[in-house]
Structure formats: C-alpha cells, structure tokens
PDB file of N, CA, C, O and CB in Angstrom:
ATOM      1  N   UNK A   1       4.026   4.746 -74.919  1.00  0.00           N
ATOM      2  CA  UNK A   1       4.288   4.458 -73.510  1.00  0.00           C
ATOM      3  C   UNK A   1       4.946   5.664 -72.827  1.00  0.00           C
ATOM      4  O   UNK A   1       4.632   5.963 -71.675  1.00  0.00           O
ATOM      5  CB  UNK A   1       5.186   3.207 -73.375  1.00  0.00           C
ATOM      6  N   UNK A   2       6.070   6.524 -73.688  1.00  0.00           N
ATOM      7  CA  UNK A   2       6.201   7.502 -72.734  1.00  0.00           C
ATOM      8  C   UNK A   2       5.591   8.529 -72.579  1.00  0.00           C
ATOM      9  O   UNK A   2       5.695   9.096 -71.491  1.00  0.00           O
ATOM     10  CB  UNK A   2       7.087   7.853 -72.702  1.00  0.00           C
ATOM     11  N   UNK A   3       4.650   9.168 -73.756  1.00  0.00           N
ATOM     12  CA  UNK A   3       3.455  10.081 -73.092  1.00  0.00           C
ATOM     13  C   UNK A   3       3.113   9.855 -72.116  1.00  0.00           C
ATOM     14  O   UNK A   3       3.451  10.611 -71.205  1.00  0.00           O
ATOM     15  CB  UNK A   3       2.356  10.174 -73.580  1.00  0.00           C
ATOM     16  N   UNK A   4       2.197   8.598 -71.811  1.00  0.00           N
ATOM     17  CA  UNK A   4       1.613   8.163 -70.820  1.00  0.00           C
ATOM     18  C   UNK A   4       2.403   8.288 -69.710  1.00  0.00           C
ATOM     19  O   UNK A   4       1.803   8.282 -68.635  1.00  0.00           O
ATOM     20  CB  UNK A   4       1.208   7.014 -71.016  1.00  0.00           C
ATOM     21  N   UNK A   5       3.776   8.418 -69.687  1.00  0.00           N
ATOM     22  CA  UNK A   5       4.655   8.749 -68.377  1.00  0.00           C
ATOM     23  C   UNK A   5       4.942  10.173 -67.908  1.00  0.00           C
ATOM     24  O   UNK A   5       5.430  10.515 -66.831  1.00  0.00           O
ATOM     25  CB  UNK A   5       5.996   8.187 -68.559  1.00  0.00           C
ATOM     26  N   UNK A   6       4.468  11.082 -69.122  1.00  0.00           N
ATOM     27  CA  UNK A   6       4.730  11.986 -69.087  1.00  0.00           C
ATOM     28  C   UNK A   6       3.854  12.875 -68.217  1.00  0.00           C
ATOM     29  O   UNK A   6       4.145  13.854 -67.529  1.00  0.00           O
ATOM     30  CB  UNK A   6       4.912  12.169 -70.134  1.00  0.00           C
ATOM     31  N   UNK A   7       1.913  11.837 -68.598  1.00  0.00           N
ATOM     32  CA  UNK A   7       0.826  12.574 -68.537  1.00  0.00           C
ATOM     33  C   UNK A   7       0.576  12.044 -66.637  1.00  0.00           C
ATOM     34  O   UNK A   7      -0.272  12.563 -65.911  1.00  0.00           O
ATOM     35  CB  UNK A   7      -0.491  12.084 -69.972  1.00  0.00           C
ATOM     36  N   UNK A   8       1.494  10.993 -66.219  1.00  0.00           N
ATOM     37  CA  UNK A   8       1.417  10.371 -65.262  1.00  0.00           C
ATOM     38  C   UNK A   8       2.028  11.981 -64.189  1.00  0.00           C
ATOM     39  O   UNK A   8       1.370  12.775 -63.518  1.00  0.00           O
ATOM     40  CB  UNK A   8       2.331   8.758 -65.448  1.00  0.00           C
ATOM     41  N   UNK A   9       3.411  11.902 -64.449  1.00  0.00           N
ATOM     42  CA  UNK A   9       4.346  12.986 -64.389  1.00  0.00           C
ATOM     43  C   UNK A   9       3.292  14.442 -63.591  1.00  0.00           C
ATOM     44  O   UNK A   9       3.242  14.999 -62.494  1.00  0.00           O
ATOM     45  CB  UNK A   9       4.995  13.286 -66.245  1.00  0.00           C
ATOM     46  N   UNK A  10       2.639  14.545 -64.835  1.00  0.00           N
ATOM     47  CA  UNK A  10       2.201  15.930 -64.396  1.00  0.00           C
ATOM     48  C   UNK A  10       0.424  15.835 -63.595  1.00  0.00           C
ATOM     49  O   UNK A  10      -0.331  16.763 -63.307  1.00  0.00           O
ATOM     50  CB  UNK A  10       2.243  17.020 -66.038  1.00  0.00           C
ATOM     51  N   UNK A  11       0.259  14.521 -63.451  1.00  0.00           N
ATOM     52  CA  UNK A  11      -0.854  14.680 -62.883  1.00  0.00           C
ATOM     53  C   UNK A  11      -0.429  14.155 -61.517  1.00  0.00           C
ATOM     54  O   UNK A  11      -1.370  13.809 -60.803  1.00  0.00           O
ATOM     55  CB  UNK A  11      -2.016  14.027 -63.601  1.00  0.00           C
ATOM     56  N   UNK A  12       0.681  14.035 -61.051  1.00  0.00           N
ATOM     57  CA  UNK A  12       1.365  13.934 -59.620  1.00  0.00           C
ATOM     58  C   UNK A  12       1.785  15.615 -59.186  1.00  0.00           C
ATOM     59  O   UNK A  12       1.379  16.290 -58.241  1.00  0.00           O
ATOM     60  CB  UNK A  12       2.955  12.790 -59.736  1.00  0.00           C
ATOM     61  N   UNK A  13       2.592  15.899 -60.102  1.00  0.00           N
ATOM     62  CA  UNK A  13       2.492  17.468 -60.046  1.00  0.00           C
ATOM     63  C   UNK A  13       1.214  18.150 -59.836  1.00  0.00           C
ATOM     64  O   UNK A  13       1.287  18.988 -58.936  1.00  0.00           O
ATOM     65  CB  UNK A  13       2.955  18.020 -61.258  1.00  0.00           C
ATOM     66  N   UNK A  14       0.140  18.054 -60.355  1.00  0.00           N
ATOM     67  CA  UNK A  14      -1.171  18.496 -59.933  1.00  0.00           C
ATOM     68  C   UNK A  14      -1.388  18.489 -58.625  1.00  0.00           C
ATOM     69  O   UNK A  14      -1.539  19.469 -57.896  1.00  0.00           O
ATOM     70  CB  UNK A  14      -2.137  17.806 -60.461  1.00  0.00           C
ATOM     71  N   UNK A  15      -1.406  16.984 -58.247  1.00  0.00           N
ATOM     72  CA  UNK A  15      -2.051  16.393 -57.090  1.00  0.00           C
ATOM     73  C   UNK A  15      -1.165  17.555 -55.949  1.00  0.00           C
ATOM     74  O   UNK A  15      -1.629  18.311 -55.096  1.00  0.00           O
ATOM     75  CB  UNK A  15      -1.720  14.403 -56.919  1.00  0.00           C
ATOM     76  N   UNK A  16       0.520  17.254 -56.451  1.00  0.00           N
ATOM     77  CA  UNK A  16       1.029  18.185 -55.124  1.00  0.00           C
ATOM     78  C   UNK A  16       0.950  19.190 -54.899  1.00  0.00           C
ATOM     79  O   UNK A  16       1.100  19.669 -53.775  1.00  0.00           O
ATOM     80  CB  UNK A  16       2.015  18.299 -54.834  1.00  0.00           C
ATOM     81  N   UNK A  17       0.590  20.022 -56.297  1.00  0.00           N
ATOM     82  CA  UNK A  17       0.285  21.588 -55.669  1.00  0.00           C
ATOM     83  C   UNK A  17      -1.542  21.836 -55.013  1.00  0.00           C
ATOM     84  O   UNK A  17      -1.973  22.877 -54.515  1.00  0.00           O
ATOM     85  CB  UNK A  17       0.591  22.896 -57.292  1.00  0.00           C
ATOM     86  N   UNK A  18      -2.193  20.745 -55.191  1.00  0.00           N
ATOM     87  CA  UNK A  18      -3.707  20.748 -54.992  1.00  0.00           C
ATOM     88  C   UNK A  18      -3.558  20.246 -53.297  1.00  0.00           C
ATOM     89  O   UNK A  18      -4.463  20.438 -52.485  1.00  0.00           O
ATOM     90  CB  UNK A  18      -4.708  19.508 -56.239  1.00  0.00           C
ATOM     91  N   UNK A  19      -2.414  19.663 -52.998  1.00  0.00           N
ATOM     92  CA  UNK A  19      -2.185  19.171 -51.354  1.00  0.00           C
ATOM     93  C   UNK A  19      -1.574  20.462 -50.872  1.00  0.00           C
ATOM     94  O   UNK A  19      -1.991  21.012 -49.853  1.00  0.00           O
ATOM     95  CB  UNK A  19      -1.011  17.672 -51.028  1.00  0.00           C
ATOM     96  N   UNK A  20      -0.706  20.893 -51.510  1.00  0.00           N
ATOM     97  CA  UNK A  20       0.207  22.742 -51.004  1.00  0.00           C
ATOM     98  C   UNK A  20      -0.949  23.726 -50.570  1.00  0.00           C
ATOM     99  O   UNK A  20      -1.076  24.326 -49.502  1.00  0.00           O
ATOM    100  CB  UNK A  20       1.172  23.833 -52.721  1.00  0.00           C
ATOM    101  N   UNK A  21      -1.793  23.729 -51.736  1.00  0.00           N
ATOM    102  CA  UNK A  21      -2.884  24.471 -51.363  1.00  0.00           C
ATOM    103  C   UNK A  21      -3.840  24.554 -50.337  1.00  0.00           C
ATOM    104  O   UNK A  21      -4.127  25.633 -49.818  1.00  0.00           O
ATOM    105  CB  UNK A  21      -3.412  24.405 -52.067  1.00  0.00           C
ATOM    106  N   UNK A  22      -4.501  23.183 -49.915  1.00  0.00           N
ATOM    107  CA  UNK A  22      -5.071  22.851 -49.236  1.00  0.00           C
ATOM    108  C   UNK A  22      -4.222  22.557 -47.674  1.00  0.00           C
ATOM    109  O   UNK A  22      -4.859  22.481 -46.624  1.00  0.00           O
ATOM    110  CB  UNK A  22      -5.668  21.966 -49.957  1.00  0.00           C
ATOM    111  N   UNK A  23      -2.939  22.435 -47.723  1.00  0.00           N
ATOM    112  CA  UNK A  23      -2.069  22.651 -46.491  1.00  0.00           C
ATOM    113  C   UNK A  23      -2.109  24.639 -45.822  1.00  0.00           C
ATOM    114  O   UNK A  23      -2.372  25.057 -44.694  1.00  0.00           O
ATOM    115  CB  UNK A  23      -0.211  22.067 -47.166  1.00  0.00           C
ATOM    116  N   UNK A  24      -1.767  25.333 -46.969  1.00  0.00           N
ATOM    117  CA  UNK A  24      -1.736  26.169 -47.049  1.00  0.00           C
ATOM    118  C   UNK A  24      -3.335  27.115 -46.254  1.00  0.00           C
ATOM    119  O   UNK A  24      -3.399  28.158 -45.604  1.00  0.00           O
ATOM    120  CB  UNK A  24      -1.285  26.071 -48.321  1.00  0.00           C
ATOM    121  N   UNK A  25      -4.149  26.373 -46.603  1.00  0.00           N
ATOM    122  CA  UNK A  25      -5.492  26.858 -45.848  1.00  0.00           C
ATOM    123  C   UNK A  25      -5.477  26.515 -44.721  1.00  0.00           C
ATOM    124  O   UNK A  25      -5.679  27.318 -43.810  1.00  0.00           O
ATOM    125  CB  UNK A  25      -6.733  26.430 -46.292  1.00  0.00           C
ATOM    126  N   UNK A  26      -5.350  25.846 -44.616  1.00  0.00           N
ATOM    127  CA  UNK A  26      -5.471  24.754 -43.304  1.00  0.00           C
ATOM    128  C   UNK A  26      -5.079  25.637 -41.912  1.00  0.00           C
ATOM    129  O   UNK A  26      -5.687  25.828 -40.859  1.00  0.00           O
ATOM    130  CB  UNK A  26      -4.190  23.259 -43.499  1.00  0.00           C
ATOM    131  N   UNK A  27      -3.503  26.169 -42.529  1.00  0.00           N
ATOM    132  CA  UNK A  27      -2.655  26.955 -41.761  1.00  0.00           C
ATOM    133  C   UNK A  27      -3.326  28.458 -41.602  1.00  0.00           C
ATOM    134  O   UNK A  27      -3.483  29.118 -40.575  1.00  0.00           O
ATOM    135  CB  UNK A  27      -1.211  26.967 -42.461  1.00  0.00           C
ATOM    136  N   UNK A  28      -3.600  28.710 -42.698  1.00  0.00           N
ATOM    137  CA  UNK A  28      -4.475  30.295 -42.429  1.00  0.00           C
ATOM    138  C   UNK A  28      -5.904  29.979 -41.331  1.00  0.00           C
ATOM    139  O   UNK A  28      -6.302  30.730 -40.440  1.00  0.00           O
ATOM    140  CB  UNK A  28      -5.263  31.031 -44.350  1.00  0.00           C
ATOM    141  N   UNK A  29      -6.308  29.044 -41.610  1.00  0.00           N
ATOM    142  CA  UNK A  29      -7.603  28.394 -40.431  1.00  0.00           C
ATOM    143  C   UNK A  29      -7.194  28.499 -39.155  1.00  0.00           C
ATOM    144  O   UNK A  29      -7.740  29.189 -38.294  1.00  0.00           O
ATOM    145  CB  UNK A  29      -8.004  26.725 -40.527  1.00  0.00           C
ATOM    146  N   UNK A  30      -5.895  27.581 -38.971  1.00  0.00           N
ATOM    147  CA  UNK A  30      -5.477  27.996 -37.488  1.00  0.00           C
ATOM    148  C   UNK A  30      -4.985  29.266 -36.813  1.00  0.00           C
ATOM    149  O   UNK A  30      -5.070  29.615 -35.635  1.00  0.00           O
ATOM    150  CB  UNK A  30      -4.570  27.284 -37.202  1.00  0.00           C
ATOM    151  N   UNK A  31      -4.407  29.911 -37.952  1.00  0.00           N
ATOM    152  CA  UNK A  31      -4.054  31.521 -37.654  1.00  0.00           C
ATOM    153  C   UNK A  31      -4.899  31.899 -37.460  1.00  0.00           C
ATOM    154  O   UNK A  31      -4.840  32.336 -36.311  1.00  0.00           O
ATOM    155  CB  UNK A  31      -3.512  32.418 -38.460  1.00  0.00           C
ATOM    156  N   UNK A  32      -6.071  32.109 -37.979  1.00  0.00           N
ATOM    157  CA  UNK A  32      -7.175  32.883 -38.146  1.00  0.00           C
ATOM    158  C   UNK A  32      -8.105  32.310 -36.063  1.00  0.00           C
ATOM    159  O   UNK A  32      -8.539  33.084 -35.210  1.00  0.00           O
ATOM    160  CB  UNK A  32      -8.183  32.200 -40.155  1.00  0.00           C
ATOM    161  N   UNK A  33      -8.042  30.763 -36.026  1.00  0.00           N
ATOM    162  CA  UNK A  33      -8.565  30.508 -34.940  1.00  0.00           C
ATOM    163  C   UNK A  33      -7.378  30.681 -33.480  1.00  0.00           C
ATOM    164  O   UNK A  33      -7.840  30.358 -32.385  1.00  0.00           O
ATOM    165  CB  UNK A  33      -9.176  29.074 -35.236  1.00  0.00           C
ATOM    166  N   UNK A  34      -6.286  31.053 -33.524  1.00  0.00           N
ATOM    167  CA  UNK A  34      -4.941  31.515 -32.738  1.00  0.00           C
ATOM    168  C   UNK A  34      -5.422  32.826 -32.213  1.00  0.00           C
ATOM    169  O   UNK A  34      -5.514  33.307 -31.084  1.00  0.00           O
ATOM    170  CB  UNK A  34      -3.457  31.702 -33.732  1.00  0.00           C
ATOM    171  N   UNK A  35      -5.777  33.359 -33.778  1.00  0.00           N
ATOM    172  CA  UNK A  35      -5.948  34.885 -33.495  1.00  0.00           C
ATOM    173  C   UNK A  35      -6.937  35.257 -32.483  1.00  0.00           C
ATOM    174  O   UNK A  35      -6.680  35.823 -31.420  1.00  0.00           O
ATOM    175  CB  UNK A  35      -6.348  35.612 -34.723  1.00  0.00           C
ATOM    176  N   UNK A  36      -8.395  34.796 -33.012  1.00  0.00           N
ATOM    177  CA  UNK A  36      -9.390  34.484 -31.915  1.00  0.00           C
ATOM    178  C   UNK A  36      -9.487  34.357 -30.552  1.00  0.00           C
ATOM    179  O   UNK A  36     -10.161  35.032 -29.774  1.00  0.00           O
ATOM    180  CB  UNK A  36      -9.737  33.648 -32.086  1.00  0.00           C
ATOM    181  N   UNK A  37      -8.650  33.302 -30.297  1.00  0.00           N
ATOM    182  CA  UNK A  37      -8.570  32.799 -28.831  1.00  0.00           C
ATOM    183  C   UNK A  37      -7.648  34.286 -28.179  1.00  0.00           C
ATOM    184  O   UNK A  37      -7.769  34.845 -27.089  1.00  0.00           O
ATOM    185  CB  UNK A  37      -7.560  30.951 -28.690  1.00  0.00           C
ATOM    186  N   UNK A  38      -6.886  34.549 -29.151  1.00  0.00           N
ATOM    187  CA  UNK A  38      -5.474  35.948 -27.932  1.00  0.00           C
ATOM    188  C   UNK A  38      -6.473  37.211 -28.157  1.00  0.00           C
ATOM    189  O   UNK A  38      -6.047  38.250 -27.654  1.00  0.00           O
ATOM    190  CB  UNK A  38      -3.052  36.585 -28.972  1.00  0.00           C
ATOM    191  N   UNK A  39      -7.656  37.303 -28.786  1.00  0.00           N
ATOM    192  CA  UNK A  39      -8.472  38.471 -28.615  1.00  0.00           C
ATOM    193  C   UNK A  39      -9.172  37.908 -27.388  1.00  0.00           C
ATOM    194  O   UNK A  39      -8.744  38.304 -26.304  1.00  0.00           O
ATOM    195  CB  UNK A  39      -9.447  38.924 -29.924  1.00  0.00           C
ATOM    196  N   UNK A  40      -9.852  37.328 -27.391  1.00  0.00           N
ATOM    197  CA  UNK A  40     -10.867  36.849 -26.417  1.00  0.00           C
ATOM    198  C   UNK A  40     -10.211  36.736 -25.177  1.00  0.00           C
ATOM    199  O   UNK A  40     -10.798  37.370 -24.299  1.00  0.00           O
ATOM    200  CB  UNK A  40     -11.514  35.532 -26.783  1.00  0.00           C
ATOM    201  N   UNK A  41      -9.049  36.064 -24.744  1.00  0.00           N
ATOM    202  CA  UNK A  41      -8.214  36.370 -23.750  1.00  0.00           C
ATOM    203  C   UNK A  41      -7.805  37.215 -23.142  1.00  0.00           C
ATOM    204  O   UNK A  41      -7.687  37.157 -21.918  1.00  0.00           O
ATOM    205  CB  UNK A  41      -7.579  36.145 -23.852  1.00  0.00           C
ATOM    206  N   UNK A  42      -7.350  38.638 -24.154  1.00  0.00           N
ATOM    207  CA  UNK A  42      -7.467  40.038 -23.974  1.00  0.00           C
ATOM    208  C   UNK A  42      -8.689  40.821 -23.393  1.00  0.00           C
ATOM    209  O   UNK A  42      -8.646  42.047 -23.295  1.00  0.00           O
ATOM    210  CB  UNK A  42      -7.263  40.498 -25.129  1.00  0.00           C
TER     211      UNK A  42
END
C-alpha cells in the first residue's frame, strides 16, 4: 500500500511539471504575439 502512495506521489509531480511546462509556453505565445502587435504598430 505504500508504494502505491509513493507511485501516486510522483505521478502528481509529473502532472505538475507537465502543467509548468505547458504554462510556460503559453506565456512565450503571448510574448511572442505582444511582440507582433508593437512591431506592426511601429
């Protein structure tokens, strides 16, 4: 039973760095489309 808590454990840990990551893009997407718009404005 406590493996199984253990293996629980680190596949929550997974999940949150697989959400960090995908937050993490997300944010370079909008930089990247920020950037865009203040060229084009220029």
């Amino acid at each position: 039973m406590e493996s199984l808590h253990c293996i629980n454990v680190a596949d929550n840990k997974i999940h949150d760095s697989i959400n960090a990551i995908l937050f993490i893009e997300r944010i370079g997407e909008w930089l990247m489309f920020l950037n865009l718009m203040a060229r084009f404005k220029l």
